[in-house]
C-alpha positions in Angstrom: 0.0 0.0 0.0 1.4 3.7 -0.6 1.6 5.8 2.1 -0.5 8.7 1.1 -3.5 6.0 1.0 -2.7 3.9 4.7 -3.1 8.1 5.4 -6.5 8.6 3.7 -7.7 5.6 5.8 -7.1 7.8 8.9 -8.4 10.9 7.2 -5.1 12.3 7.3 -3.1 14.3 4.3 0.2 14.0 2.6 1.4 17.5 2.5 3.6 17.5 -0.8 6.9 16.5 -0.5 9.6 18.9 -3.0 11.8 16.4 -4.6 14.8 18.3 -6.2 17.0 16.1 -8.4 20.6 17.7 -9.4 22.0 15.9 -12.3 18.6 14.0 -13.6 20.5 12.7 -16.3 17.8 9.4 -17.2 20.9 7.7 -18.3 20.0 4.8 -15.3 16.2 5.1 -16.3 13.4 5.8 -13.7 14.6 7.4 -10.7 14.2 6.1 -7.0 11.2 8.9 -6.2 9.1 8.1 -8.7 6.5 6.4 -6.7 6.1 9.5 -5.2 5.5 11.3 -8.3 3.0 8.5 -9.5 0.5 8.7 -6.6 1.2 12.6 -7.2 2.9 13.1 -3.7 5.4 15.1 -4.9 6.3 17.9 -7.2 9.7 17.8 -8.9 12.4 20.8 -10.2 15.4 18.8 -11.5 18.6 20.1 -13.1 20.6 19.0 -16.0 23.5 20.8 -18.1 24.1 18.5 -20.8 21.4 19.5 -23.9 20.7 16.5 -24.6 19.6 14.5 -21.8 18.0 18.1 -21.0 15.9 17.7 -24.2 15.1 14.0 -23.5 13.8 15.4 -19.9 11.7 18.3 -20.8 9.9 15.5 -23.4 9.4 13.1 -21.3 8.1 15.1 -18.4 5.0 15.2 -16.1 2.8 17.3 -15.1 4.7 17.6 -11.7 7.9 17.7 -12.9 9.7 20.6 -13.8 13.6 21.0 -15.8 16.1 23.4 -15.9 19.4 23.6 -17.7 21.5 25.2 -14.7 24.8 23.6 -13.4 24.3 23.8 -10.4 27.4 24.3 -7.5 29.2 27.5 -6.0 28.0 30.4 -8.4 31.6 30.3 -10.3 32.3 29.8 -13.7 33.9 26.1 -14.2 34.8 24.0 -16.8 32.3 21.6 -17.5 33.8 18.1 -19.1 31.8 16.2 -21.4 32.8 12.6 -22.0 32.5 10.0 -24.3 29.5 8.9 -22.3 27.5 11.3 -20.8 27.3 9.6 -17.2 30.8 10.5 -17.3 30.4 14.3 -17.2 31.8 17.0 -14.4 33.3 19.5 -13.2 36.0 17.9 -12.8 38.8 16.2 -14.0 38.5 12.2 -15.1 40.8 10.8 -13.2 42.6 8.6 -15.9 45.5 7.3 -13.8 42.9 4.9 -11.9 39.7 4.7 -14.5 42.6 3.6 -17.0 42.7 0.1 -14.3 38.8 -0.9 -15.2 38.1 -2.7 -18.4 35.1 0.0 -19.3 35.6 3.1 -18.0 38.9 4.9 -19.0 37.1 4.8 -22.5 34.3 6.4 -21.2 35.7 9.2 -19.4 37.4 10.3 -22.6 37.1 13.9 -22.4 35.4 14.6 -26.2 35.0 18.8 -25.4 35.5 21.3 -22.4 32.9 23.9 -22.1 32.8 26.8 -19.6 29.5 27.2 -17.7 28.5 29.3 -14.7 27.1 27.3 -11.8 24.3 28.5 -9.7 24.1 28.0 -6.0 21.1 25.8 -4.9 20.2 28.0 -2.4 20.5 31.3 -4.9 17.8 29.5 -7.7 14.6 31.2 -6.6 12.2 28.2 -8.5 12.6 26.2 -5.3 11.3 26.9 -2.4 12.1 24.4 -0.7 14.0 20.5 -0.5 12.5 17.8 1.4 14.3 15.0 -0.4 17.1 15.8 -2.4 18.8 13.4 -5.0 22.1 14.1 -6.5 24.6 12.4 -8.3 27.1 15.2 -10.5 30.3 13.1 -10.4 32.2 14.3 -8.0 30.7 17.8 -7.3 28.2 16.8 -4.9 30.3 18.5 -1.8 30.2 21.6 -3.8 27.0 21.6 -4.1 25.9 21.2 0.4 28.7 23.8 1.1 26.4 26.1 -0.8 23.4 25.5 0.2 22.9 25.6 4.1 19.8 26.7 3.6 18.2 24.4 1.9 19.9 21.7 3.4 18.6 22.6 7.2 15.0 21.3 6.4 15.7 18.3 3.9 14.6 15.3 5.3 16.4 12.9 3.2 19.7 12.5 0.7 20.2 10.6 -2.4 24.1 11.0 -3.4 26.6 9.4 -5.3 29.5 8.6 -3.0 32.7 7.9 -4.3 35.5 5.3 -1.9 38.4 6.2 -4.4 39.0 9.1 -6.5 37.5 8.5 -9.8 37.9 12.3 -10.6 41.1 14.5 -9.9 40.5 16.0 -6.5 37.1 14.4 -6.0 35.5 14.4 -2.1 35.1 10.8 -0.6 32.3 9.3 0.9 33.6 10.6 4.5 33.7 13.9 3.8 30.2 14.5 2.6 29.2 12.4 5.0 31.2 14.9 7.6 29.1 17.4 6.1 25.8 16.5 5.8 26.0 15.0 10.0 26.0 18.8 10.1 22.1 19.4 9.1 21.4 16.5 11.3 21.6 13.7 8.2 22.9 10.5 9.2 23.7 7.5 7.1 20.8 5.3 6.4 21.1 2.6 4.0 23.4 2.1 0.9 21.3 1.6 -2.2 23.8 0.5 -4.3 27.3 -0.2 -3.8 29.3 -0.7 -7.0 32.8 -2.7 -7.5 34.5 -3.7 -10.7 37.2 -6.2 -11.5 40.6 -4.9 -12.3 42.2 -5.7 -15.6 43.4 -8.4 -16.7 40.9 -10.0 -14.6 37.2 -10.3 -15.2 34.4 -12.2 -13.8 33.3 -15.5 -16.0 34.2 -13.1 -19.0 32.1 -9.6 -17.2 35.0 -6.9 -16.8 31.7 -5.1 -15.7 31.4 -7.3 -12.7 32.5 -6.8 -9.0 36.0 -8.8 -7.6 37.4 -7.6 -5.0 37.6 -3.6 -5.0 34.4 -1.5 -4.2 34.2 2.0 -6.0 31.1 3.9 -5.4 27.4 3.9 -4.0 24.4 5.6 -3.6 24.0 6.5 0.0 20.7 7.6 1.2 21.1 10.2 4.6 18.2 10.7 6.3 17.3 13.2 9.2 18.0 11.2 12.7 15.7 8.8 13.8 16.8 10.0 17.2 15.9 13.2 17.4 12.8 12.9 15.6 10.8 15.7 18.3 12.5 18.4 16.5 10.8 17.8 13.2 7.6 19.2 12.2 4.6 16.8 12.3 4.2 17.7 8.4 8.0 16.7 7.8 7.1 13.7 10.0 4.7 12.7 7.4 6.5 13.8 4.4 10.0 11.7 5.8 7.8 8.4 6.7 6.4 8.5 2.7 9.7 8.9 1.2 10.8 6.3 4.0 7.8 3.6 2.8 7.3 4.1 -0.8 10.6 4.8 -1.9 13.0 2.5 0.3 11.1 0.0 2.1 12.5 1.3 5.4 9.3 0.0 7.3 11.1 0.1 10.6 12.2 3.5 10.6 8.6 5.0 9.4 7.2 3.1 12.5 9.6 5.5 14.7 8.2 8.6 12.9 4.6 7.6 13.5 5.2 6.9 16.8 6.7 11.0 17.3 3.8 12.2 15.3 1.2 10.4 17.7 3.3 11.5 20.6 3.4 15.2 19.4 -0.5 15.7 17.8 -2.7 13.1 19.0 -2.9 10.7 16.2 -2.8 7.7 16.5 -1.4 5.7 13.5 1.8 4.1 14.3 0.1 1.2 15.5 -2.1 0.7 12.6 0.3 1.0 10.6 2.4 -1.6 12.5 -0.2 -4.2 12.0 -0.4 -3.3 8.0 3.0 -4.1 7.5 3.6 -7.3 9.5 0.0 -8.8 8.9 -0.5 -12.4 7.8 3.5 -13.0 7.8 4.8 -12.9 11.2 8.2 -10.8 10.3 7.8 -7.8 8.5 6.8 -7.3 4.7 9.2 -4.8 3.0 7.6 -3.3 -0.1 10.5 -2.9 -3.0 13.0 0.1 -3.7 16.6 -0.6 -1.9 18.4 -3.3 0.2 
């Protein structure tokens, strides 16, 4: 069941929950929130450089989704890499030296042309008002992106990032230091949605040079706000965190904990309910899909 409807059975409402996605690329295809944009949860401003996955955006788009072609970082002028595939792109530098080691990728980070664009901080771009779940993944300028935009960042109740464990780009910020920076706004670590290794050449995997050996490489790390200080949120972010929480990741556990802080600061009384709607008929609990 979606959330926004186990709601309407206790004649509650979903305020809607601002998704902003910086670098919506559809390279990977459908992105981890679009439950929420199907049951019409959620309204959408995403950002994306490159004109052409810009141009697949804009005509593919719903009626609650909204593009624009901003780089988005520290409000400088950079030079923006394209690459021989365009998941490759960034601001910054491939970093050749290691990419060079995987069977796929130096190819692909090929620098084909350089072009200089000027970034926009998120927290300078006037069309949104406001983040409650933020998903990024800009190839190593994520960092770039929180340091300018504490504003923003100081209500979202939940990160989507690409999180690199070695360099893949010249200079690029590690998983621990946007994890350093986020724990600032009260995000912690929740789950890792995907984590990503590759064989090193000459090896490969019953002939996959694609697949995973021995060395990991990157993830998507989802931060939420944390579940231990829950009293400080809004009962609206309550709702809007335990939606993104259910539909999206399957983190049944954790919406129970912001049920139970909603019913202890308005009244309601749905964490129970909700409870028995999970774990009914299996004895254990049922985990609807979207991340491990």
């Amino acid at each position: 069941m979606r959330f926004c409807d186990f709601l309407a059975l206790h004649r509650l409402n979903l305020p809607v929950i601002e998704i902003v996605d910086i670098g919506a690329n559809p390279l990977a295809g459908k992105p981890p929130y679009q439950t929420l944009l199907d049951s019409s949860s959620a309204r959408l401003i995403g950002f994306e450089p490159d004109p052409e996955p810009f141009a697949k955006l804009q005509m593919a788009r719903g009626p609650l989704e909204t593009y624009l072609p901003h780089a988005v970082g520290d409000g400088r002028r950079h030079t923006l890499r394209i690459c021989s595939m365009s998941g490759m792109n960034s601001l910054l530098e491939p970093n050749l030296r290691l990419l060079d080691l995987l069977h796929f990728h130096g190819a692909w980070a090929r620098v084909v042309r350089s072009v200089e664009v000027d970034t926009r901080r998120l927290d300078d771009i006037r069309e949104v008002d406001a983040m409650d779940y933020l998903k990024i993944d800009i190839q190593g300028g994520e960092l770039m992106v929180f340091q300018n935009a504490p504003a923003k960042l100081r209500d979202c109740l939940v990160v989507h990032t690409e999180v690199m464990f070695v360099p893949m780009y010249v200079d690029q910020p590690l998983y621990a230091e946007q994890a350093g920076h986020l724990a600032r706004f009260g995000l912690v670590t929740h789950k890792f949605f995907d984590l990503i290794g590759h064989a090193l050449k000459p090896f490969s995997v019953n002939g996959d040079g694609h697949a995973p050996l021995s060395q990991l490489f990157w993830a998507d790390v989802v931060f939420i706000k944390d579940f231990t200080r829950l009293d400080a949120l809004r009962p609206e972010q309550l709702l809007k965190l335990a939606a993104i929480l259910h539909d999206v990741y399957g983190s049944i556990d954790v919406v129970h904990l912001v049920l139970t802080a909603h019913d202890r600061g308005t009244g309601s009384a749905i964490a129970q309910p909700y409870a028995e709607l999970v774990t009914q008929g299996h004895g254990a609990a049922a985990i609807p899909p979207g991340g491990s």
